[in-house]
Structure formats: structure tokens, C-alpha cells
N, C-alpha and C positions, 0 to 999 in steps of 0.2 A: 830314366830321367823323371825327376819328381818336382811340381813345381811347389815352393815352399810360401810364395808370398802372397799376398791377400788381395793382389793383381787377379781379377775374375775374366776368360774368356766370354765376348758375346759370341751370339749367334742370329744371324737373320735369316729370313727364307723368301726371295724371289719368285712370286708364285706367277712364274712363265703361260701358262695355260696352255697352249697347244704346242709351244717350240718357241724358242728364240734362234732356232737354228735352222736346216731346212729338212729333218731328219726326224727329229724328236716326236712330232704328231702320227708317226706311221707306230709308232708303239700300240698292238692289241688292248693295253688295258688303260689307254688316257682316251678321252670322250674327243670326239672329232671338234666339239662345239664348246670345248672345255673354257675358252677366251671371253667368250660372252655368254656363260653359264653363272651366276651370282651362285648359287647353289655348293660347283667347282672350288669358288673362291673361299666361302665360308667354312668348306669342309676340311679347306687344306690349311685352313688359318688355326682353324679350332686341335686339328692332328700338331701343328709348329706350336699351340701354346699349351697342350699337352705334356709336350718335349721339354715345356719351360722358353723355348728360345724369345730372344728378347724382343723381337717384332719382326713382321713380315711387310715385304716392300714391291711398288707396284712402278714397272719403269714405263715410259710411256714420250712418245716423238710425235710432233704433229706435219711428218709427212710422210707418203710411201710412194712405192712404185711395183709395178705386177712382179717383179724380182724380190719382194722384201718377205723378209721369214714368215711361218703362218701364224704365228702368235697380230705379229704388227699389223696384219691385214683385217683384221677382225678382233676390235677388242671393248671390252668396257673404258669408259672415263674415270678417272683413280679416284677423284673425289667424291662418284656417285657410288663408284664399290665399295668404298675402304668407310664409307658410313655404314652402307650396310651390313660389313663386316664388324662393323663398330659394335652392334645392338646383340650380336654374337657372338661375343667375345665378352674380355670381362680383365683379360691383364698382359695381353701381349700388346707391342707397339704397333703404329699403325701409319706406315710411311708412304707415300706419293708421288710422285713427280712432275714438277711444270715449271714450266719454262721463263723465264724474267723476258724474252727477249719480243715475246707476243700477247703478252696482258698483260695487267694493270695492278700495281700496288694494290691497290682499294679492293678490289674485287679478290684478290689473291689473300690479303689478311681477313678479309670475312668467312671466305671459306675454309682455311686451314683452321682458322678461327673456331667456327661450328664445327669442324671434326673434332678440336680438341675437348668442347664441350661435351659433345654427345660422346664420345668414348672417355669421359671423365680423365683428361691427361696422358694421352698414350698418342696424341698425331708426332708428324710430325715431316718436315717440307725436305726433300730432297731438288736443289737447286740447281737446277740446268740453262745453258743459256742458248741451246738448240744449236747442234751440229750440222745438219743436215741443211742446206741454202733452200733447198728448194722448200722450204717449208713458209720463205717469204712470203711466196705466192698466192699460200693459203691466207692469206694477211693482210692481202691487198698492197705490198711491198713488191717493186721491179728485183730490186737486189735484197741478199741476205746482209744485218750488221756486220760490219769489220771485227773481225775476231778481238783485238783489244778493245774496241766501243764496245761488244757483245758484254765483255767481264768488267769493265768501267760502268755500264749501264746496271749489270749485276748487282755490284757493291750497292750502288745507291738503293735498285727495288729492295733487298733486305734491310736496308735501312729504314727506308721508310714504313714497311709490312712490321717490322718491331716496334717500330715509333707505333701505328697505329694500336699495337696487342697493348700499348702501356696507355691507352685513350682512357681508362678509369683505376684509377686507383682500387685495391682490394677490400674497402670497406666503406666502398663509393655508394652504396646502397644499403640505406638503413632499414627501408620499407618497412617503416613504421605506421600500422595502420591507423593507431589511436591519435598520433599527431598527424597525419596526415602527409607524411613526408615518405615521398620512394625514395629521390635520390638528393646526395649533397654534392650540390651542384660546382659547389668548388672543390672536389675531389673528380671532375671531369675535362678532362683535358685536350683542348683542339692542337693537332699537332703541327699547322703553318708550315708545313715543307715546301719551297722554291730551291731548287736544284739544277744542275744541269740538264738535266733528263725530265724530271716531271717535279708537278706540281700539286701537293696535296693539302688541301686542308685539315679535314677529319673533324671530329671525334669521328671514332669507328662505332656503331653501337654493341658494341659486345665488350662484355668485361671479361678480364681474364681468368684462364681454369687454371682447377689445382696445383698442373705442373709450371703456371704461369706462363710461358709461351711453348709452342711447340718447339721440337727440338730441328736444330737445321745440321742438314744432309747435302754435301757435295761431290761433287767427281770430278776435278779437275787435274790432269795430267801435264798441259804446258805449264812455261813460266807462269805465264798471267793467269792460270786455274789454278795452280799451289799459290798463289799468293792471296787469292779471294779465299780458297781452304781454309789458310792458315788464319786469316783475319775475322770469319765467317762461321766455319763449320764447326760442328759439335762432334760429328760423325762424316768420314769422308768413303764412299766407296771406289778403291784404288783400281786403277787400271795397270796392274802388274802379273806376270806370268811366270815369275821364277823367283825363285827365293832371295836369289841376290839384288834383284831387280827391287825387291819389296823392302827388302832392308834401306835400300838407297834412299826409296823413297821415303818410307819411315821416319829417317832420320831426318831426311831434310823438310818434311813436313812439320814436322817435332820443331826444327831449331827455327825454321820460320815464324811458326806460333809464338816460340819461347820472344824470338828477338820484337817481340809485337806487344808482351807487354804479358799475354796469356800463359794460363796455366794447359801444358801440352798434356797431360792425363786428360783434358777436358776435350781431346780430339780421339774418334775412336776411329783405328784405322782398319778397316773393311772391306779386302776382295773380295772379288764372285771365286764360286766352289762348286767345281764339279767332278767330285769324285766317280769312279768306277770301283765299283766295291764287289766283290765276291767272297766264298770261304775261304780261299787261298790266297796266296799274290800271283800264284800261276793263272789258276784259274781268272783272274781279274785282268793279267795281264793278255793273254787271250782272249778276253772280251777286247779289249784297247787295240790289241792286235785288227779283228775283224772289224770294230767301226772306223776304224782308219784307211781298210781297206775297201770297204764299200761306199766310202763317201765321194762323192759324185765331185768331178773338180770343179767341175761346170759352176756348181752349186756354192765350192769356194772362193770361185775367182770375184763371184757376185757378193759373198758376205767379205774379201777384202775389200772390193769397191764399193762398201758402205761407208769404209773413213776417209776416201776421198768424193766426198758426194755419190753414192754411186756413179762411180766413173765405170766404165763398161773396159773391162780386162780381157773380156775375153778375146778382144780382135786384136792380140798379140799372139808370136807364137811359145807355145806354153812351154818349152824346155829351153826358151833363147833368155836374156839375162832379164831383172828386172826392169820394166822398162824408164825411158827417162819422164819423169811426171813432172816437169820445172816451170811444163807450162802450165799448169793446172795452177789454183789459188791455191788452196789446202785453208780455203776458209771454212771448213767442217768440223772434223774431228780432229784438229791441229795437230792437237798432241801426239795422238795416236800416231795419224798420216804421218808424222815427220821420224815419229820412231822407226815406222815399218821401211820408211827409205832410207834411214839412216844407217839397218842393220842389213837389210839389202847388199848398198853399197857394200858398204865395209864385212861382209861375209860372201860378197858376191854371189845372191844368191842367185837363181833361176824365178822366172814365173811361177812355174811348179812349185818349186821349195817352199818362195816366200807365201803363194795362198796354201799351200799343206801345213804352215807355222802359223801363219795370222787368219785364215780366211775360217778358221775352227775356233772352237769353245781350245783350250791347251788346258790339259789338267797333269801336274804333277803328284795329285793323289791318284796314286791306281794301286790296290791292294786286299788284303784281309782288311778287317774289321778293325784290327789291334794296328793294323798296319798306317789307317789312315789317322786314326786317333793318334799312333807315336807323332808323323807326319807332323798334323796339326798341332802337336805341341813342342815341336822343333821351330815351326815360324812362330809360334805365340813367345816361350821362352827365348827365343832369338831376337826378339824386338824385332821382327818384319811386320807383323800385324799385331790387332788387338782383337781377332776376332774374323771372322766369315760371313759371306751372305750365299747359303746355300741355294742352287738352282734349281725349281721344284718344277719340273714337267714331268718327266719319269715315276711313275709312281710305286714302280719298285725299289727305286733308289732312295727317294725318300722315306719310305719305310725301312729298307737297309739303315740311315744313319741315324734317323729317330730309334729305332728298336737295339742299335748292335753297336755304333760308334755312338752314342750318347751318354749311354751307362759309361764306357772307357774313362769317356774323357769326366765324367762324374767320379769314378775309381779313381781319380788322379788327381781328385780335387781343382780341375780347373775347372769345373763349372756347376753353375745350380743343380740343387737337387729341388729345389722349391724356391718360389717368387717371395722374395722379402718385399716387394714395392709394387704399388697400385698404378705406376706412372710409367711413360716409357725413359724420362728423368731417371728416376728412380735405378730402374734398372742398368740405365747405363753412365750412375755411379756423378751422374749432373746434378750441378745447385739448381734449385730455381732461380732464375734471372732476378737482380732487383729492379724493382718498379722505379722507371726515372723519373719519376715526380714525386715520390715516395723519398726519394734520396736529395732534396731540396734543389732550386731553383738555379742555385749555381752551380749545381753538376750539370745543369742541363746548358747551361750557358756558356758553357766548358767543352761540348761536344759540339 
């Protein structure tokens, strides 16, 4: 299978630090302290832009509980790392995540703001509107938002966070010494937002970088998350586990954007990757074999009850059916929770079954080298994705797909051999935004 068209595979890399799982951190050769090591982060940023891959991305929830993986229990802030990674780097993207549902417009476009500054073009906002209820509390909030007020609040913060990136026009600063002029003052624009939700005024002080705004990153799985996707995102990382599953979404992510008025090439569609790679497929599959069998159930019934708020599974009995959850809200991870009862039901599964399916990372790449490269370019030529965000805790793994699946899929012309762009725009094939004051008074009067 050869791909002929000028259609380029991305590649991101999730730099997990200790585990996202509850397993991963016992690995001999990842640092126990790898979460909150700067050092960890820069070196694995530096090894993914090596590789070429087109940025690396930093997930991040503002709540836990003594049950949550050991990555989440100990980690850095995205925006304090991903500067720092900034100054260390030089051409890979550099993506974040936070949350619309517990801060602030204003405070949110400054900062994404100054990363994209200081990494000359390469941030870029990965928008969540926080799954997890209990993380109200952290807030000063009795209750978590209503799941559709959560992604209605949504829509408006990235509106506004844009509205402020366009506060100065790009030649809003003549800073001219001899006349005495820094700025043209009618090339500064206050942006008057009164909304439902909040209320901004602005001008932001920061003028916009090269790539003109960062790029935006989403993961929504329910209706109301493809919808803000499709309206929003640039880049969407999918919450799917099977091929068929990716295409579905695919599509219908695609035809939502199209019907919205958007060009759907401008949305790159993005699951997490986590391959088991060996020199064989035996061999590989043998590895899959034994982490499967040493994984603790204990350990999964608790990473399924992370998409129902951590709801505590275990005090059912674990070979009796799945239990009924109807009274629970499933104001968390919607999407997900309503998938995993949904396949429940209608495959009847067992407790068991359903946390040995969902309560784990599920990788359908287990193979040789040649094996995961064909793999990945069966869902890339398939129209399932556009691309992957590889899971970087293992740090044989990730040396397996940088060293041995990279060249392949380079053999194959789906992906760079060298960075043509300075931006993370750039590399994933994005316009720069135009400036809406730039584009006269009555396009703005229009929106």
C-alpha cells in the first residue's frame, strides 16, 4: 500500500512522565520523578523533534483522588513546562491543556498568548471543559457545570480568547524612534465582549505572533463535544479504540465542520498511540500477552471509574453483569461513560470484561516495526485519522518508534523527512487566521 497524495501524516507525542496508567512508572529505565523533572520533559521534546514529529502535548485535570494514575498525582503546570520547553526547542509544536470551565478568558489568552511568543509560533491550546465534578470544589463551586452549559460556556471562552489574540493589528507598532511614536493607536483594538457567560473588555496587551494565533485542540466525544470540535478545533484528539469506530467519527466530524461553513482538511483528526512494538509480531504479541495478564483488575475497575467521576466499581461483584449506573449523573466524561454502558448493555458484558476493555490504555497496534507502520497507514489512507499522538512514558517504546517505525513510514512517503515550517501552523498544513479588524469594520459587525 503506497500512499500517492500529498495528504502528510502528523505525529504528536504525549509526554506522560511517570504513567497515565497505574503500571507504567514501575518500568527500570523511566525516573520515578520523571512528572515533575523539567529536565525529563525537555529531553523527550528535543528526542520527538528530532523525529521531526509535529509537536508534543501536555494533558493536564484539575482534580484527583489517592486512586488517580501516578503521572496525575504529581505533575508540573503545562504552561510553566511547555515555556520551558519553549527555549529548548526551536521547531516542534508546543500544546497544553486547560480547562474554559475554571478560568478566565483574559488570563487564558495572555498566557497561551506568551507561549506563542516565546516559542516564536509553535503553542497551541488544547480545550477542555473538565470531566471530572469534583474538580468544582477546587473552585470554590458546591456543584460541577451541566454538561451542555460546560460546552455552551466553551464556545463563548474561545471566542472571546481569539477576540482578545486580534487586540492589535500586525503593524500596530511602528516604534519609531525619531518621531517618537511606538504605537498607532488606531490599529489597537478593545474588544467590548458582554455575553452570556462573561464579560470582557480588553485590549489584551500582547500583539500577535508569527503563526498569528495559537492553534486550537479539542477532544470532544459527545454530541455537544463534536459540535464545539467541529465549530472550534483545528486539531481534535479522538477518543476512539478501533478502526471502525475512528472512521465513524472521522466522518462525521468532517461533515459537521463542512456543514458549518469550514474547510474540514483544516481539522486534524488525532488519537492517542500506543503501540507494543518488538522484532517480531510474535514476539510483540507475547509482550501483549503478559501485560494483560499481570494487570491488576483492582487497578482497572478504578481507571474505569475515572469516566464516571471516579465512581468506586469495585464493590460490585466482578464476574456479575455490568452494573446499572442510571443513577449516577454521568456529568463527567459523558461521552465516554455513556459509550462504555452502552457497549456493556448491548454485548452484555461482565464487570470483568467491561474494565479488562475500557479500564486500560487498548492498542490495536501490537507488532514488528513494518507491522505497526503498515497498521498506521491502513487508518491514515482509510480516512480514520490524520495522524496520532504517541504515548511517551516507556522509554523503550519510544525509542523503538522514533528509531525503527519512523524511517517506514518516511519509506512510504507519508511523513517528513525534514521541517519545512517554523510554526506549528505551518506544519500542520493551517492558514494563519485573518486579523478581524484587519478585514474591515463590517465583518466584525457581522459576527
Amino acid at each position: 500500500m503506497t500512499q500517492q497524495s500529498t495528504r502528510q501524516l502528523k505525529l504528536g507525542a504525549i509526554l506522560g512522565g511517570v504513567g497515565m496508567d497505574h503500571t507504567s512508572w514501575r518500568d527500570p529505565a523511566l525516573a520515578g520523578d520523571a512528572s515533575i523533572d523539567i529536565n525529563w520533559y525537555i529531553d523527550n521534546a528535543r528526542l520527538a523533534e528530532a523525529a521531526k514529529f509535529d509537536l508534543v502535548f501536555i494533558v493536564d485535570s484539575p482534580f484527583i483522588t489517592p486512586d488517580t494514575a501516578p503521572h496525575f498525582l504529581n505533575r508540573l503546570e503545562p504552561l510553566t513546562l511547555l515555556s520551558a520547553v519553549a527555549v529548548s526547542t526551536s521547531k516542534i509544536g508546543l500544546v497544553g491543556t486547560l480547562t474554559t470551565s475554571y478560568w478566565e478568558p483574559y488570563n487564558v489568552a495572555r498566557q497561551f498568548g506568551s507561549l506563542d511568543h516565546i516559542s516564536k509560533g509553535r503553542a497551541g491550546w488544547n480545550v477542555v471543559t473538565t470531566g471530572l465534578e469534583g474538580a468544582s470544589k477546587n473552585y470554590g463551586r458546591d456543584e460541577h457545570f451541566e454538561h451542555g452549559e460546560r460546552y455552551e460556556r466553551a464556545g463563548e471562552f474561545v471566542d472571546v480568547v481569539q477576540g482578545l489574540w486580534d487586540s492589535y493589528e500586525d503593524d500596530a507598532f511602528p516604534r519609531d524612534k525619531a518621531a517618537g511614536v511606538f504605537l498607532d493607536k488606531t490599529k489597537q483594538h478593545a474588544l467590548n465582549h458582554k455575553g452570556k457567560f462573561f464579560s470582557v473588555a480588553g485590549p489584551l496587551a500582547l500583539s500577535r505572533s508569527p503563526q498569528g494565533q495559537p492553534v486550537i485542540f479539542q477532544a470532544g466525544v459527545s454530541g455537544p463535544g463534536r459540535d464545539l470540535g467541529a465549530r472550534i478545533a483545528e486539531g481534535v484528539f479522538a477518543g476512539v479504540d478501533t478502526f471502525d469506530e475512528a472512521v465513524e467519527y472521522y466522518a462525521d466530524l468532517k461533515a459537521r465542520a463542512a456543514a458549518l461553513g469550514r474547510d474540514p482538511d483544516h481539522i486534524s483528526v488525532l488519537p492517542g498511540l500506543a503501540p507494543i512494538i518488538a522484532d517480531t509480531d510474535e514476539e510483540a504479541q507475547a509482550i501483549a500477552e503478559a501485560q494483560a495478564g499481570s494487570r491488576e483488575i483492582e487497578k482497572s475497575l478504578v481507571e474505569l471509574g475515572r469516566a464516571f467521576n471516579y465512581h468506586d466499581f469495585r464493590k460490585y461483584p466482578i464476574d456479575g453483569p455490568f452494573p446499572d449506573v442510571s443513577n449516577l449523573s454521568l456529568n463527567s466524561y459523558k461521552g465516554r461513560a455513556e459509550r462504555i454502558v452502552r457497549i456493556a448493555q448491548e454485548e452484555q458484558l461482565t464487570l470483568r470484561q467491561t474494565a479488562e476493555r475500557f479500564g486500560r490504555w487498548r492498542s490495536d497496534f501490537v507488532g514488528s516495526p513494518q507491522t505497526i507502520a503498515d497498521e498506521i497507514e491502513r487508518w491514515f489512507v482509510g480516512r480514520a485519522v490524520d495522524g496520532f499522538i504517541l504515548r511517551v512514558d516507556k522509554p523503550g517504546v519510544f525509542a523503538q518508534f522514533r528509531d525503527k517505525v519512523v524511517p517506514l513510514l518516511q519509506a512510504k512517503g507519508l511523513f517528513r523527512t525534514e521541517y519545512e515550517h517554523d510554526t506549528l501552523r505551518g506544519h500542520l498544513g493551517l492558514p494563519v487566521p485573518e486579523h478581524r479588524w484587519a478585514a474591515g469594520p463590517d465583518k466584525i459587525a457581522a459576527e
